[in-house]
VOPAGU-2260 file (C-alpha; in pm, 1 decimal, decimal comma):
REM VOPAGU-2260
SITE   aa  ch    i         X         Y         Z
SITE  UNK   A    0       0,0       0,0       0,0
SITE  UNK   A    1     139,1     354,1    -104,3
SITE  UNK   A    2       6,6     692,0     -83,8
SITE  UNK   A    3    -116,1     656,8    -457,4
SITE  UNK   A    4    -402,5     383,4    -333,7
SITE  UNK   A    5    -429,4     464,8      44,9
SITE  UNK   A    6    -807,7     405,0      61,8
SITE  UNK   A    7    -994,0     597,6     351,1
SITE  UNK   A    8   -1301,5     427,6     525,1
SITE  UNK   A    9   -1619,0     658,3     605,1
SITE  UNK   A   10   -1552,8     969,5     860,7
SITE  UNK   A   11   -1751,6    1260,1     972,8
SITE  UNK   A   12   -1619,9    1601,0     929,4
SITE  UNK   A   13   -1582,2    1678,6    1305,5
SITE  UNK   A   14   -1230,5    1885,0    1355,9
SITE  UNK   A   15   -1178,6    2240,5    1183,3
SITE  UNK   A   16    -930,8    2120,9     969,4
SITE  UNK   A   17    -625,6    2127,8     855,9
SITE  UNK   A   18    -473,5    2312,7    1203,2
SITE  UNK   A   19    -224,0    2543,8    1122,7
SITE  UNK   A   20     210,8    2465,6    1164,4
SITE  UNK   A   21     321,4    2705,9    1374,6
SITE  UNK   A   22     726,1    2798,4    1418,0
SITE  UNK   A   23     813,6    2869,3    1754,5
SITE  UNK   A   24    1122,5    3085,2    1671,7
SITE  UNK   A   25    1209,8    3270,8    2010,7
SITE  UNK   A   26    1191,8    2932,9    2167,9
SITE  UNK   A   27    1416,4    2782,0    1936,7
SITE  UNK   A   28    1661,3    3081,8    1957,3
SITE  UNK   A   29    1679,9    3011,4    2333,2
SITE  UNK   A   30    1805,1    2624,6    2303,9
SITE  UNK   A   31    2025,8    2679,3    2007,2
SITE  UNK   A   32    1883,9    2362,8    1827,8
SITE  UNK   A   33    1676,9    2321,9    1551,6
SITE  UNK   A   34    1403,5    2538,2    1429,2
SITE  UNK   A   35    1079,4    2405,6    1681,1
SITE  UNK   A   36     741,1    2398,1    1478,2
SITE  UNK   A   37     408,2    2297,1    1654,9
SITE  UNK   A   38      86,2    2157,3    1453,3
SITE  UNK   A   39    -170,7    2335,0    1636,1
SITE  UNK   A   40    -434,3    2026,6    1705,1
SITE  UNK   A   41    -538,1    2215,2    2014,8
SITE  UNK   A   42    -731,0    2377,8    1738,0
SITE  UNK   A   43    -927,5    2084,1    1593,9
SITE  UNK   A   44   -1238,2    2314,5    1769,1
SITE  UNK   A   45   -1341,6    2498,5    2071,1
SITE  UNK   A   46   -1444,1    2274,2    2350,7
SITE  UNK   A   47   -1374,5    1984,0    2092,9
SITE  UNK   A   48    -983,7    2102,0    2135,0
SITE  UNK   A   49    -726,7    1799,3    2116,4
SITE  UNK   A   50    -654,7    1511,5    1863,8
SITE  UNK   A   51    -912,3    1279,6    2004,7
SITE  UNK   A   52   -1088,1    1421,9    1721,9
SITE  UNK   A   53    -943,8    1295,9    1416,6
SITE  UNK   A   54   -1009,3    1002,7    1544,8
SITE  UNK   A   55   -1360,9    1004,0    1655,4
SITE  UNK   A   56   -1415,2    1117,0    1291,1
SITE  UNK   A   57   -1381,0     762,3    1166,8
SITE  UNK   A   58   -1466,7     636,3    1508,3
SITE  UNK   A   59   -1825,8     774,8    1516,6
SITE  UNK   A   60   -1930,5     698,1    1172,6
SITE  UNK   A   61   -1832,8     366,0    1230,9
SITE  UNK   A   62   -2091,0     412,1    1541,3
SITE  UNK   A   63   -2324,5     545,2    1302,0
SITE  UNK   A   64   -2307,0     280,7    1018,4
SITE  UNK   A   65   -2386,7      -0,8    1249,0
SITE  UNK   A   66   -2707,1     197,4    1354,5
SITE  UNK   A   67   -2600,7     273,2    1742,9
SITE  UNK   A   68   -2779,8     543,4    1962,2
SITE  UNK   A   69   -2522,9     538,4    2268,8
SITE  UNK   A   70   -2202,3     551,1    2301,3
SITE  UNK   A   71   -1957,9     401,2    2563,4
SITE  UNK   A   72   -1590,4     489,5    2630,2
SITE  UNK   A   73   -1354,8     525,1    2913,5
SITE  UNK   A   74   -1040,7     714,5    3052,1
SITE  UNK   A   75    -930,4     903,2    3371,9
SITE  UNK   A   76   -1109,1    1120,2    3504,5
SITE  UNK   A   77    -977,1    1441,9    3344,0
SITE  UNK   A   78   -1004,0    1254,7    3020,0
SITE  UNK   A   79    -965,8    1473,2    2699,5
SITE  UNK   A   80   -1073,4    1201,3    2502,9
SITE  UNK   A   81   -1404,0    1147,7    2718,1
SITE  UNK   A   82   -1478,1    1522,9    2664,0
SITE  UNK   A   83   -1475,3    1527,4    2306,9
SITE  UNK   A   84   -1703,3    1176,9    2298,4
SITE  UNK   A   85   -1967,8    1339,0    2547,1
SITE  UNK   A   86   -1957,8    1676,4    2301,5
SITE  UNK   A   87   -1956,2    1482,7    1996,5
SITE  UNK   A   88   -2258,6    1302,6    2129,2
SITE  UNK   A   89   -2395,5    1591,6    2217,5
SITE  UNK   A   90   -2334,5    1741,0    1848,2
SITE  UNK   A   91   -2463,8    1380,0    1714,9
SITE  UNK   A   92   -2757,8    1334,5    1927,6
SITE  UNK   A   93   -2655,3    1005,8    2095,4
SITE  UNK   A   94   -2640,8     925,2    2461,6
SITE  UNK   A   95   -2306,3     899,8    2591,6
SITE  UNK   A   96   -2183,5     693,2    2913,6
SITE  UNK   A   97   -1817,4     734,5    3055,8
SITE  UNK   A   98   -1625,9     509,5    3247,1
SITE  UNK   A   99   -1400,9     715,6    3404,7
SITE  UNK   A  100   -1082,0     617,0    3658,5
SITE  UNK   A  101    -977,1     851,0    3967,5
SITE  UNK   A  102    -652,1     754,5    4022,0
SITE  UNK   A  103    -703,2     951,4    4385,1
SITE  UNK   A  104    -982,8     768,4    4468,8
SITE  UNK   A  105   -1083,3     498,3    4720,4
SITE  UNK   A  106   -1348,9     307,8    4859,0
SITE  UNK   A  107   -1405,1     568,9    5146,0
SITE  UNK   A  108   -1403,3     899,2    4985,5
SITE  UNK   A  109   -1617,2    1137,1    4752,0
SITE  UNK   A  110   -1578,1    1151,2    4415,2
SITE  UNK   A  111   -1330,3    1423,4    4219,0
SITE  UNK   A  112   -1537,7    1742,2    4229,9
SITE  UNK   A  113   -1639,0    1854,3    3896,8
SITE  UNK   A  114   -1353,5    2100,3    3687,0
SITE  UNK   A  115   -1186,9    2110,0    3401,0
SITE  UNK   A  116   -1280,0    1814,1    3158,1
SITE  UNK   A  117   -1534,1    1669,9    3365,4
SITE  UNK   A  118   -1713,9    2007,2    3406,5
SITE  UNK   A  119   -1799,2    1990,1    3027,6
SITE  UNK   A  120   -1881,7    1593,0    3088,9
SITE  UNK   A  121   -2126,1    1672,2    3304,7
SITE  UNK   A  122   -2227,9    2024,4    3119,9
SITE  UNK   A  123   -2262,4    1791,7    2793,9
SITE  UNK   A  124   -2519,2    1566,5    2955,8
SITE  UNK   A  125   -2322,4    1242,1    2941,9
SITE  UNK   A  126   -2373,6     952,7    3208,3
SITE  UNK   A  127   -2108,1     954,1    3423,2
SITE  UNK   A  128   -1996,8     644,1    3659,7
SITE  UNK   A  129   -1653,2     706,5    3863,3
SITE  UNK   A  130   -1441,8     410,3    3997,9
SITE  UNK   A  131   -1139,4     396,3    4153,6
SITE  UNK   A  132    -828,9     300,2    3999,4
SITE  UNK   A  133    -759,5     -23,7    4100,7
SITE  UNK   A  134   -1152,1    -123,8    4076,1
SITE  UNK   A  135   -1146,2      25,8    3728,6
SITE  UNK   A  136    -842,1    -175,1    3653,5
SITE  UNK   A  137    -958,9    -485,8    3759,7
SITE  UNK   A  138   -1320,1    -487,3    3641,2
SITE  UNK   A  139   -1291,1    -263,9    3295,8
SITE  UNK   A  140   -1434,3    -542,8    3082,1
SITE  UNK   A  141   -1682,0    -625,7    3274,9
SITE  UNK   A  142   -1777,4    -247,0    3372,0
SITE  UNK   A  143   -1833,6    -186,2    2968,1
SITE  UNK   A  144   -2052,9    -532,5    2930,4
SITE  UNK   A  145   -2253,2    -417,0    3259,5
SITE  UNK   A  146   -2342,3     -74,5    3030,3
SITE  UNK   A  147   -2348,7    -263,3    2709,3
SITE  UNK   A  148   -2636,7    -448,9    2850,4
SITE  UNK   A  149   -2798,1    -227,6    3114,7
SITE  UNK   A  150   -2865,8      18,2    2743,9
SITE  UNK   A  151   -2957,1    -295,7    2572,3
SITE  UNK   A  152   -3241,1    -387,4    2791,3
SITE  UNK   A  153   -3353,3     -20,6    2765,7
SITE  UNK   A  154   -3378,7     -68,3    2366,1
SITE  UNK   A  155   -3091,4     121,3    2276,6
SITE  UNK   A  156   -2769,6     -30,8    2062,9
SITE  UNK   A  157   -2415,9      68,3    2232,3
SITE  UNK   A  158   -2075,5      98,9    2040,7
SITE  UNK   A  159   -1822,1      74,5    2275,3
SITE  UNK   A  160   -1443,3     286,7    2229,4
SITE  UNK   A  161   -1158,8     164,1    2389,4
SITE  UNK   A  162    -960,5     460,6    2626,1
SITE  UNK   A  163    -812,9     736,2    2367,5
SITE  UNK   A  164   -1037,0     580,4    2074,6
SITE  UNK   A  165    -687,4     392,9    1998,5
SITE  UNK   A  166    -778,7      81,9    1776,3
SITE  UNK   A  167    -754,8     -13,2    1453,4
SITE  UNK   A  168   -1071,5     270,0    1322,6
SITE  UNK   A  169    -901,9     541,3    1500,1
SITE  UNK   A  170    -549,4     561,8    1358,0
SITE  UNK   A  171    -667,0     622,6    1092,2
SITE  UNK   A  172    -759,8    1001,4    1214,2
SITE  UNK   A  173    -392,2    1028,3    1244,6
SITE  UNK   A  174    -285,5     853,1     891,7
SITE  UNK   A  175    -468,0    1168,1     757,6
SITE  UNK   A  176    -279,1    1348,1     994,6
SITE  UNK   A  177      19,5    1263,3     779,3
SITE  UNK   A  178    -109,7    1385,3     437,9
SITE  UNK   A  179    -207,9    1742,2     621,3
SITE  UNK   A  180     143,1    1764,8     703,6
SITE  UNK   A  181     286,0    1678,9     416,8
SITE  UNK   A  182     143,8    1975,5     267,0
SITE  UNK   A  183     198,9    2194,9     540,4
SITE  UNK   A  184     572,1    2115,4     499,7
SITE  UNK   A  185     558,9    2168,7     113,2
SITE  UNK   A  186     396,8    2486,6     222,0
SITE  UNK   A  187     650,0    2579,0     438,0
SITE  UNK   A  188     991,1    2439,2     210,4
SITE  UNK   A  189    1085,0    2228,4     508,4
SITE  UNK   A  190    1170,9    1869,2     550,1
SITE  UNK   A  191    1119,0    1774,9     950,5
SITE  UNK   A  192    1365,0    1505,2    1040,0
SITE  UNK   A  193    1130,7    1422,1    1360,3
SITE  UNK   A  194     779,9    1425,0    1482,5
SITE  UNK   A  195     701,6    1467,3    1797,5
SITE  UNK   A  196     435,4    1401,1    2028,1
SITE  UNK   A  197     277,9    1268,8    2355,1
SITE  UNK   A  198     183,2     906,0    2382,3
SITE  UNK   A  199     -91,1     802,8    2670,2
SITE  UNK   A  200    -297,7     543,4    2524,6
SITE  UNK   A  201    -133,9     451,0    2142,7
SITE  UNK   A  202    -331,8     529,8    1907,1
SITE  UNK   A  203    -176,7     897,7    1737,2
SITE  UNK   A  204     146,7     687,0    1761,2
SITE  UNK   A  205      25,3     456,6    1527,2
SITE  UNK   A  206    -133,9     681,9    1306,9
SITE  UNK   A  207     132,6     889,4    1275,0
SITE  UNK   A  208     394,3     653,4    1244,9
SITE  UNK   A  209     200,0     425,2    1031,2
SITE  UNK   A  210     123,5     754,2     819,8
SITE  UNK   A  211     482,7     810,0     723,1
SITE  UNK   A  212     529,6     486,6     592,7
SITE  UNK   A  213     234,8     465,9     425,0
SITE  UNK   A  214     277,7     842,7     288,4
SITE  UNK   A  215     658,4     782,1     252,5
SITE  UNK   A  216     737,7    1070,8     468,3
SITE  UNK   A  217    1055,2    1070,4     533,4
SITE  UNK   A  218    1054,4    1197,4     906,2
SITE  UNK   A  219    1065,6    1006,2    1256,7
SITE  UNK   A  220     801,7     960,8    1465,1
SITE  UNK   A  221     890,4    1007,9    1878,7
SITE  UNK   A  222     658,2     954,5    2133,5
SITE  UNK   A  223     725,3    1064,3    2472,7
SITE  UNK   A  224     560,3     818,4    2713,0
SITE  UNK   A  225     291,7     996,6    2989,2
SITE  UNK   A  226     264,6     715,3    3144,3
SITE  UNK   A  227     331,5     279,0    3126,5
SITE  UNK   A  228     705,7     240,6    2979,5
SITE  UNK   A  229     834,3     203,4    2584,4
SITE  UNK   A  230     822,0    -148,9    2615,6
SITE  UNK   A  231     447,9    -139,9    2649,5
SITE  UNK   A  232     377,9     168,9    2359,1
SITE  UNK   A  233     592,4     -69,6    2137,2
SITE  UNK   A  234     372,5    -342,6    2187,9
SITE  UNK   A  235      50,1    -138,5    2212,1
SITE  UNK   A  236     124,6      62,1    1919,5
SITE  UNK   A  237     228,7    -256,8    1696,7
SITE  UNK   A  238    -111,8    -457,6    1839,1
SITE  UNK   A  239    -286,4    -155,2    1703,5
SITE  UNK   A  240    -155,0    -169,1    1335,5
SITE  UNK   A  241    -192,1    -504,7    1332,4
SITE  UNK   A  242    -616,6    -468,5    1431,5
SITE  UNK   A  243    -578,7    -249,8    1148,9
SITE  UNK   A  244    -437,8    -484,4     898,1
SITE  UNK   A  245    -672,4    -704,0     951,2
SITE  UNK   A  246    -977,1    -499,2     992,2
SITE  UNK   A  247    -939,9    -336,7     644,9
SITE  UNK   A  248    -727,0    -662,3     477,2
SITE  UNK   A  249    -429,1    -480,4     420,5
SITE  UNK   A  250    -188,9    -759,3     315,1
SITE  UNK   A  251     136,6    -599,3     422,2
SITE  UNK   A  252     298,7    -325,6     623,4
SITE  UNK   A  253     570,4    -160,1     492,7
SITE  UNK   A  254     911,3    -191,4     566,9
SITE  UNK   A  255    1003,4     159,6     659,1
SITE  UNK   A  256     785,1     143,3     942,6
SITE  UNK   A  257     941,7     204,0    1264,7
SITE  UNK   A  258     757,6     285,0    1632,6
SITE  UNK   A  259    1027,0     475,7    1828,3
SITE  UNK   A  260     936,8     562,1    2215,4
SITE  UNK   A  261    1117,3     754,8    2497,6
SITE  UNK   A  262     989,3     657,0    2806,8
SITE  UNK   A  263    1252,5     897,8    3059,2
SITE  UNK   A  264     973,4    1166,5    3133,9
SITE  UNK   A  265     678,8     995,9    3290,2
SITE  UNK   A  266     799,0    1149,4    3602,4
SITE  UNK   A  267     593,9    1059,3    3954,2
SITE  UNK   A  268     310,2     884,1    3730,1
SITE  UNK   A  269      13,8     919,4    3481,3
SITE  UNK   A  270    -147,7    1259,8    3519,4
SITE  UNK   A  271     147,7    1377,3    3780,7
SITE  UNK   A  272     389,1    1632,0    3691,0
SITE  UNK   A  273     729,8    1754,0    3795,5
SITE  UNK   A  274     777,4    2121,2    3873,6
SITE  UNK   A  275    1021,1    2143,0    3574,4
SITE  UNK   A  276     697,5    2061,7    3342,3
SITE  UNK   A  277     520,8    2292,0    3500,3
SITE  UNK   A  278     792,3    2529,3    3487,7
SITE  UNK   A  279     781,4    2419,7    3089,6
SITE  UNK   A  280     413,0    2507,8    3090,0
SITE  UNK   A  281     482,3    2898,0    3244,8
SITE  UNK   A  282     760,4    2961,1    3025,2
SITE  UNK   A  283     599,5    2830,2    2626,4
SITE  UNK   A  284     300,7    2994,9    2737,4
SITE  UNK   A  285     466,3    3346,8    2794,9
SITE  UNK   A  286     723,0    3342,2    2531,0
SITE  UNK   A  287     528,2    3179,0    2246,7
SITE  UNK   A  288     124,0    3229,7    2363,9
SITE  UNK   A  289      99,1    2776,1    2362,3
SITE  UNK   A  290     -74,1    2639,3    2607,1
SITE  UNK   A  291      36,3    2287,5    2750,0
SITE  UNK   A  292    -186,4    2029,5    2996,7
SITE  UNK   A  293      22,3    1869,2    3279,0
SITE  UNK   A  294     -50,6    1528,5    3181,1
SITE  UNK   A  295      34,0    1492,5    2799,1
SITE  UNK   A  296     126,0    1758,4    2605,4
SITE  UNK   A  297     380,0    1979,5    2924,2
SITE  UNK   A  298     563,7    1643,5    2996,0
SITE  UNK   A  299     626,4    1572,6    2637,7
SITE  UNK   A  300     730,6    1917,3    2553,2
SITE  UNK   A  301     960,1    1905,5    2825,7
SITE  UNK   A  302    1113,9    1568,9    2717,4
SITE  UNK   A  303    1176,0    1743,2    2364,6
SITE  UNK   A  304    1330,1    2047,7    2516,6
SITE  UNK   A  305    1534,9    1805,0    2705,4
SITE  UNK   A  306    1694,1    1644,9    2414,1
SITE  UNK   A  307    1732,1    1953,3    2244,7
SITE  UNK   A  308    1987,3    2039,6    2558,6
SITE  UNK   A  309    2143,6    1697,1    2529,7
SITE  UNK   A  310    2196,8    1680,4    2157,7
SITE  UNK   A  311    1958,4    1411,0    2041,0
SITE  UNK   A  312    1865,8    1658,8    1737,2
SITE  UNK   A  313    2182,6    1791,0    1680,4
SITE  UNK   A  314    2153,7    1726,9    1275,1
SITE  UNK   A  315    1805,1    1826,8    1246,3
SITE  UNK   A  316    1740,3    2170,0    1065,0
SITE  UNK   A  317    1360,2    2165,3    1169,0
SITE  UNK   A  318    1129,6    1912,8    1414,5
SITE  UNK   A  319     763,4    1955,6    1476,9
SITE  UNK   A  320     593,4    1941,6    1789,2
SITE  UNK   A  321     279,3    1790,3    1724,8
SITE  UNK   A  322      32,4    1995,5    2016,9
SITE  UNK   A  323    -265,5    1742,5    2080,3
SITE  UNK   A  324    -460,5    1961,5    2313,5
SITE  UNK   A  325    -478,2    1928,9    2702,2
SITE  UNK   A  326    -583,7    2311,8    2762,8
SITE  UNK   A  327    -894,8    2193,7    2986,9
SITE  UNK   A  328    -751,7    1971,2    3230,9
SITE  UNK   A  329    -481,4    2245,2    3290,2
SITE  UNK   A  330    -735,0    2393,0    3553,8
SITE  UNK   A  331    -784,5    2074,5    3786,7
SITE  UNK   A  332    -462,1    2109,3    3833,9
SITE  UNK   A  333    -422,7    2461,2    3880,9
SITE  UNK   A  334    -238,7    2496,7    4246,4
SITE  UNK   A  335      37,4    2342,6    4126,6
SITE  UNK   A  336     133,9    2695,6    3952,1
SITE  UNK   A  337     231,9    3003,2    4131,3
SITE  UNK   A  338     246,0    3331,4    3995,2
């Protein structure tokens, strides 16, 4: 399969698209490396910010095809990916139930108060059921088949979407991806010798770097791990592609693909930040006017601006940055930054 006969299954047009590419020049004056650009996915809409969107795209009229009224999905509790699936019902007119995870949470006290994403859960009208982490952990399957059948016996048809909407529908939100950026590069007369981005659940990895082989982009993909280790991404992200190969009979995966994963900025956990990524947060968002989230997009900028300092893109000219949102579960955790 080549660009020439990449074949693209049904989507909705969901995201304002294509998000700009941004060059973040006084930033990349300060670190002496090479030139920092950012593809502005916090800008796929308004309260729909983030890259969960390209994938529902696909997602949703998959949903839609198979003639379901409800949708199920789960994540943490500050979930950008649950956000956009309770709007996107919302927008669609289908019930939406989240399955969401506190990782604060125990048996004994109250559930997270509602701010940030799951303010515009709740604002959105979605069904929400909080568990805590190890419960959630433990009884995920069976939480969704609970649902599953609890909106079955109500007469309703549920389509259920793993955490992040990473499977084998979703990447291809981010193949697309590829193709936008191929002709914001052209646009630009550059020739990025890295992508990068945050991983949390998989599936923009495997878009993305399934993209560039398939588009023959010469660039490489990095994810910066939130959370798990590379070990897992590499075997997440290749379980992913290979759902995908089989879901839409593609016969063979091309050679130059390649999953690449740094997993030395998780930090104290998933959805926990060090001061220096908050101290990243402060300092893009005064110099350049971008606006990072703790949990994905702060940690991996950090990590990038990290191996800036250390040389890791020492022969690049130009890398991208590839922002995929956050901005709304910046204010849960807003104590952590003093002014």
């Amino acid at each position: 399969m080549t660009n020439s006969i990449i074949t693209y299954p049904e989507s909705l047009a969901l995201a304002q698209l294509p998000t700009p590419l941004q060059p973040l020049d006084r930033l990349s004056t300060q670190f002496s490396g090479p030139r920092i650009w950012v593809k502005r996915d916090d800008l796929t809409g308004c309260a729909l910010s983030g890259n969960k969107i390209r994938k529902l795209e696909f997602t949703l009229a998959r949903a839609l095809a198979q003639g379901c009224d409800t949708l199920i999905t789960c994540g943490g509790v500050q979930s950008n990916h649950c956000r956009a699936t309770a709007i996107l019902g919302a927008r669609l007119g289908l019930k939406v139930h989240l399955i969401l995870r506190d990782e604060e949470l125990d048996g004994n006290q109250q559930a997270t108060a509602a701010d940030g994403n799951l303010f515009l859960d709740y604002l959105a009208g979605a069904e929400v059921s909080i568990y805590p982490k190890a419960e959630f952990q433990a009884r995920q399957r069976e939480l969704f088949e609970h649902w599953s059948q609890h909106y079955a016996a109500q007469g309703h048809k549920a389509y259920l979407i793993p955490t992040g909407a990473s499977d084998a529908t979703g990447i291809w939100g981010y193949i697309r991806c590829i193709a936008e950026l191929i002709g914001d590069f052209k646009q630009a007369d550059i020739h990025p010798s890295s992508i990068i981005h945050a991983t949390g659940s998989g599936g923009t990895q495997a878009g993305l770097s399934l993209g560039c082989a398939l588009h023959q982009l010469d660039a490489q993909v990095l994810g910066i791990a939130v959370c798990d280790n590379a070990a897992y991404f590499q075997r997440k992200v290749m379980a992913d592609i290979s759902a995908w190969q089989n879901r839409y009979e593609v016969t063979s995966l091309p050679e130059s693909l390649s999953v690449q994963v740094n997993d030395d900025f998780i930090g104290p956990g998933y959805s926990k930040a060090d001061p220096e990524v908050f101290a990243t947060i402060k300092k893009v968002a005064a110099l350049e006017g971008i606006l990072l989230d703790p949990v994905y997009t702060g940690k991996a900028f950090y990590g990038m601006l990290t191996l800036i300092e250390q040389g890791y893109f020492a022969a690049a000219r130009d890398i991208v940055f590839v922002h995929t949102g956050g901005l709304f579960g910046l204010f849960a955790q807003r104590e952590q930054l003093s002014f």
